[in-house]
N, C-alpha and C positions, 0 to 999 in steps of 0.2 A: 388547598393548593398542594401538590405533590411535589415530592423534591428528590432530585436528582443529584448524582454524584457523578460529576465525570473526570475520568485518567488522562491527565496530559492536557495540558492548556496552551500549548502551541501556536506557531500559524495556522495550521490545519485544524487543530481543534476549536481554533476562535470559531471557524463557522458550524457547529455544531451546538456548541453553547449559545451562541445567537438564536439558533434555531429553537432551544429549548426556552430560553426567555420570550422567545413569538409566543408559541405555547403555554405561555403561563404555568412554566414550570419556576418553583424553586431550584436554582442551581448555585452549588455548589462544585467547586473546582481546585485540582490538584495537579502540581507540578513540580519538578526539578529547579528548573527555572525560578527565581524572584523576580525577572522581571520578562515572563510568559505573558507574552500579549492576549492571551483567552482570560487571564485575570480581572480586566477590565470591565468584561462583560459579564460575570460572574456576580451571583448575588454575594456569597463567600467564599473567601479561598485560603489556601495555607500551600507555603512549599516546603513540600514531603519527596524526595524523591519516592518518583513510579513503580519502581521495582522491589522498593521498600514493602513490601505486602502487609506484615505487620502493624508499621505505622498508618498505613493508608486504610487499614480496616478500624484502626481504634479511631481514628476521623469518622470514617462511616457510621460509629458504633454513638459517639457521641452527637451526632446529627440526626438520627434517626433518617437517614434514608429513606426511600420507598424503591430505588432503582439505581443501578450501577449502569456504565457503560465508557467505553473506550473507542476513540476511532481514530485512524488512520496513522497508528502509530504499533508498533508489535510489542514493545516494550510493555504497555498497559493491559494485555491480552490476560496475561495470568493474574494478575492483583486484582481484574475486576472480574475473573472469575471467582477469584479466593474471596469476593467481599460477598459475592452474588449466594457463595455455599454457605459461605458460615451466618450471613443473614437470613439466610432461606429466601434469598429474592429471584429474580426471573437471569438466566447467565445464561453461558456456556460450563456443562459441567468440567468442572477442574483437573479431572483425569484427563479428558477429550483437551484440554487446553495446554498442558503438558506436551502432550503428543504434537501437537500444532505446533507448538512452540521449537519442535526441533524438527529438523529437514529430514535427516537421515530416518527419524521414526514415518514420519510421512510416507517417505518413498519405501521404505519396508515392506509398511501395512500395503499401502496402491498396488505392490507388486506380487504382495502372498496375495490376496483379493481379486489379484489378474485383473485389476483395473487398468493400469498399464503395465506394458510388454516390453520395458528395459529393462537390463542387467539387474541384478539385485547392486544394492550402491555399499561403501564401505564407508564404518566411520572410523577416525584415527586419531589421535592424542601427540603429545611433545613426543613420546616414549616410544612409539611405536618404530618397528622395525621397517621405515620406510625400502630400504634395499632391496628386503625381500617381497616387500608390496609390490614395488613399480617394476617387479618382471611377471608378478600375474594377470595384470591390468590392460585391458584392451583399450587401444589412446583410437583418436584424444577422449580426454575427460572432462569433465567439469568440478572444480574443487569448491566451493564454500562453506564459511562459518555453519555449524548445526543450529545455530539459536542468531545469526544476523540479522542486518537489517539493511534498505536501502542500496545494494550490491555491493556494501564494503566486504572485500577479502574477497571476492569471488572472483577465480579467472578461469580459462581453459587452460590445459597441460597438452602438448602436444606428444612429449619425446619421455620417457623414462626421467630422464638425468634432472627434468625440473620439476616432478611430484612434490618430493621434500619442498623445498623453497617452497613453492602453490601453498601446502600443508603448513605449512608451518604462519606464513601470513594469513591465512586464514583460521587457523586456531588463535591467531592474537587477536582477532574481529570475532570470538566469539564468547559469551560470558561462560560457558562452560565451558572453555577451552577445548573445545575439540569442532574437529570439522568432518566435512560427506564429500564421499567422491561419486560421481555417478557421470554413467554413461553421456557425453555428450553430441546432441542430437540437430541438425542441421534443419534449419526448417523456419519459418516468420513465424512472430510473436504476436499472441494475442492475450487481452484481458477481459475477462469475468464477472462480473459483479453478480451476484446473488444474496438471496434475505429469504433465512430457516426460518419457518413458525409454525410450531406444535410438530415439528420435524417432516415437515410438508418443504419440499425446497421448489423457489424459487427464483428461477434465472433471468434478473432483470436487463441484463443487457451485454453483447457482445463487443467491444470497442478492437478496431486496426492498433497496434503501435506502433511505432517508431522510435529504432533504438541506436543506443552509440556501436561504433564499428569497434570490433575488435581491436586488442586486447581488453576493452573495459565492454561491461553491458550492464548499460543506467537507461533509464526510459529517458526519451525527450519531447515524448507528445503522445496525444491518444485522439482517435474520431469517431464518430459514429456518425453514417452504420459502419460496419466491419467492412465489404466492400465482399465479403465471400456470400457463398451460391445459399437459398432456403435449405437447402440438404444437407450442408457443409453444417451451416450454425445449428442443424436439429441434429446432426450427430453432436455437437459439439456441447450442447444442451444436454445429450445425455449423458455423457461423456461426466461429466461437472455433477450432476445429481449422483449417477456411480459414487464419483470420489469423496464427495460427500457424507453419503448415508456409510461407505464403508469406513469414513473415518468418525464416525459415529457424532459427527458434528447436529447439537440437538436446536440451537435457536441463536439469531443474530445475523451478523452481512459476516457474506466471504466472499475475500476480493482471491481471483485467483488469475493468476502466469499461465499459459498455454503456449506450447510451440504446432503449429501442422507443418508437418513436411510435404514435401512434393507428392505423393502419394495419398497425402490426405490422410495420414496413421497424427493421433493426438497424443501428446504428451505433456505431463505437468512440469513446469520451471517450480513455482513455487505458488506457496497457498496463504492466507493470512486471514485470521478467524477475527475479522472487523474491518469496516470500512477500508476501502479504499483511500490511498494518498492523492499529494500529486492535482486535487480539486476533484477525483474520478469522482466521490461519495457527493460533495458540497454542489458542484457544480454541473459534470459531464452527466451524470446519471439524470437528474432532473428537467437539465433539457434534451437530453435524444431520448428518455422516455415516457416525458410527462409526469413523473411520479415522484412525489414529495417523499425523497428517501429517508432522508434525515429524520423526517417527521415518524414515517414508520417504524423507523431505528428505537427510539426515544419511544415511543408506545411499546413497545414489546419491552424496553427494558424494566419499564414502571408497570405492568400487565395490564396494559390497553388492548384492545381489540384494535384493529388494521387493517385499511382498506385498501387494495389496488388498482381505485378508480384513478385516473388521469386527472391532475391538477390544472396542467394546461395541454396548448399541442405539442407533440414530439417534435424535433426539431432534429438539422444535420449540425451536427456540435463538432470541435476540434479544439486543441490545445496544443500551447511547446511553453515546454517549461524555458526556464530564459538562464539557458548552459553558455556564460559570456566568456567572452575572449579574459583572457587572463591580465590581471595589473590594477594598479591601487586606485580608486577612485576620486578622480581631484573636482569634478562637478558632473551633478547629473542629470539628464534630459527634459524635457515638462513632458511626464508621463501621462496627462492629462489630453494635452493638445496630441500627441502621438495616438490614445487610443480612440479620441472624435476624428482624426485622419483618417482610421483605416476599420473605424466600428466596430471596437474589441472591448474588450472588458482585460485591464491588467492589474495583479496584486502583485506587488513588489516587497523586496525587503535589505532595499541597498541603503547607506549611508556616505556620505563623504567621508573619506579615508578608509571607507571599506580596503579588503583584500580579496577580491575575486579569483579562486582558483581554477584551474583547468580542473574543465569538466570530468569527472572518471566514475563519481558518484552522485545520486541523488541531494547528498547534503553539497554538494559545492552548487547545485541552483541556486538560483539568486530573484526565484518567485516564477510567475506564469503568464501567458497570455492568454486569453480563450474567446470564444464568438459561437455560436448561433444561427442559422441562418435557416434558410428556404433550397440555398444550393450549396452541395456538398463541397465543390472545385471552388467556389468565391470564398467560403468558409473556411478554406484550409490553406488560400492564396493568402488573405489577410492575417492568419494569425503568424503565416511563417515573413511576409513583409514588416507587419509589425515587429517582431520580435528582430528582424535584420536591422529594422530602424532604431530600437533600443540599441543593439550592439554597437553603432556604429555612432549612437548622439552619448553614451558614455564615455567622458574623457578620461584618461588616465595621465597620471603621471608618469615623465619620464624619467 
């Protein structure tokens, strides 16, 4: 039996480790968290904070491993590349994960590489001479963290006089205290999913988003199909393998951000060298393309061989994460009878006396809804009914 290490035991990563015990994996699990709901499912676990690289390799080192992997969190990106080097097991190399790990290096390389056609972007510090920055700067811009997560600290800057402020909140959302400024570009948001193997990249699938309105941008849904033209998604295919190979990314999933604008010119939001959040990996990937992603995830981490036959049929998928009206939770719905209503599938993670905050980022969700279907319009009526009907059977307190 092989055995697996995975970063981060989260809500998102419970459905991963499930996945690896189908499998008749050995798994073992790591988190922050004591009480990480992927623990559960875990054959062992220990909490180590993720970012602890160190600690998390001398765990590695006394388990004997056979495969590291992380998904759908950024934070685990480097530590299970650093276990994958120093083990000699199957990763993402750790230089290449570095890179990834910061925005502004990202957008650097895409732009010396003429993969994409923005501005070269700035990165900035506590120190920096903001005054004389925001009069060389073509607004608006886009400011976030260089190493965030989730779109915390990220916003647009429209006018000089609010750089600083932008900068300066977004360096306190970033572990290395600094943030990137880059050209900010008009256009609908799309997502990426792809899976490197033996640096053959493959694009498994194009999903629509759906995002908050200005001044915050958090996802609050995703569909498949995309709803753009065969020509649109094969540039946009190539477009993804470009950014890829230039950023020398060698093996594993890369979830990536896209905007097109009216013109049809592609440009990258941001890129993350592992699964997708959000259910995209667990969930949406699996059924709008029939392909047991997870499954392939976990073989290539342990150096399995990997098949891209279809598991089942592809299906039209949609999700909303459940962004709730804001106030404490005095009782809560039968979440149950709600999704046999409207033939959804929901994972929640509310409590009575919860504190539900206004939506502005990814962590103020408070879980997802998602469905499946045969028809794209009935698929995306029910998840956004259901989800209205959660908001409105959660009581709050007055």
């Amino acid at each position: 039996m092989k055995k697996i290490l995975i970063i981060g035991a989260g809500f998102l990563q419970q459905f991963v480790i499930k996945k690896a015990n189908e499998l008749n994996y050995y798994v073992f699990a790591l988190d922050g968290n004591p009480n990480a709901i992927g623990f559960k499912y875990a054959d062992e676990y220990k909490c180590i904070d993720i970012v602890d690289q160190e600690k998390c390799l001398k765990y590695a080192k006394e388990k004997k491993i056979d495969g590291v992997l992380t998904a759908a969190t950024d934070y685990g990106v480097l530590t299970a590349s650093y276990i994958a080097k120093k083990l000699n097991l199957p990763g993402l190399d750790y230089e290449v994960a570095k890179i990834i790990k910061n925005k502004y290096l990202v957008r650097k390389i895409l732009c010396e590489k003429k993969v994409d056609d923005t501005n070269f972007p700035y990165e900035v510090e506590s120190n920096t001479d903001f005054e004389k920055l925001s009069n060389k700067i073509d607004y608006p811009v886009m400011v976030k963290p260089c190493d965030g997560s989730g779109s915390r600290g990220a916003s647009r800057v429209n006018d000089p006089k609010d750089l600083k402020k932008a900068c300066i909140e977004a360096i306190n959302n970033s572990l290395s205290c600094k943030a990137e400024i880059e050209t900010f570009i008009f256009g609908k948001e799309y997502g990426v999913e792809s899976l490197v193997e033996n640096g053959e990249v493959h694009v498994l699938a194009i999903m629509k988003k759906e995002m908050t309105k200005p001044p915050y941008y958090a996802e609050l849904g995703h569909t498949i199909p995309s709803g753009l033209s065969p020509i649109l998604e094969s540039k946009i295919k190539d477009y993804v393998k470009n950014a890829i190979k230039a950023l020398k990314i060698n093996i594993g999933s890369v979830n990536m951000d896209l905007l097109v604008t009216d013109d049809e010119k592609i440009h990258i939001v941001d890129i993350g060298a592992r699964m997708g959040g959000n259910l995209i990996g667990s969930h949406i990937i699996p059924y709008g393309t029939g392909i047991d992603y997870m499954k392939m995830m976990l073989q290539l981490a342990v150096g399995e061989n990997i098949s891209f036959e279809n598991q089942m049929n592809p299906k039209k998928v949609s999700s909303k994460i459940l962004a709730l009206r804001k106030g404490k939770i005095k009782c809560l719905p039968d979440f149950h009878a709600i999704a046999n209503e409207y033939g959804v599938e929901i994972y929640e993670h509310l409590n009575i006396a919860d504190i539900i905050n206004e939506y502005h980022t990814n962590l103020d969700g408070c879980g997802y809804v998602l469905k499946a279907g045969e028809q794209a319009n009935e698929v995306l009526l029910s998840v956004r009914n259901a989800k209205d009907k959660i908001d409105m059977s959660v009581i709050r307190e007055k």
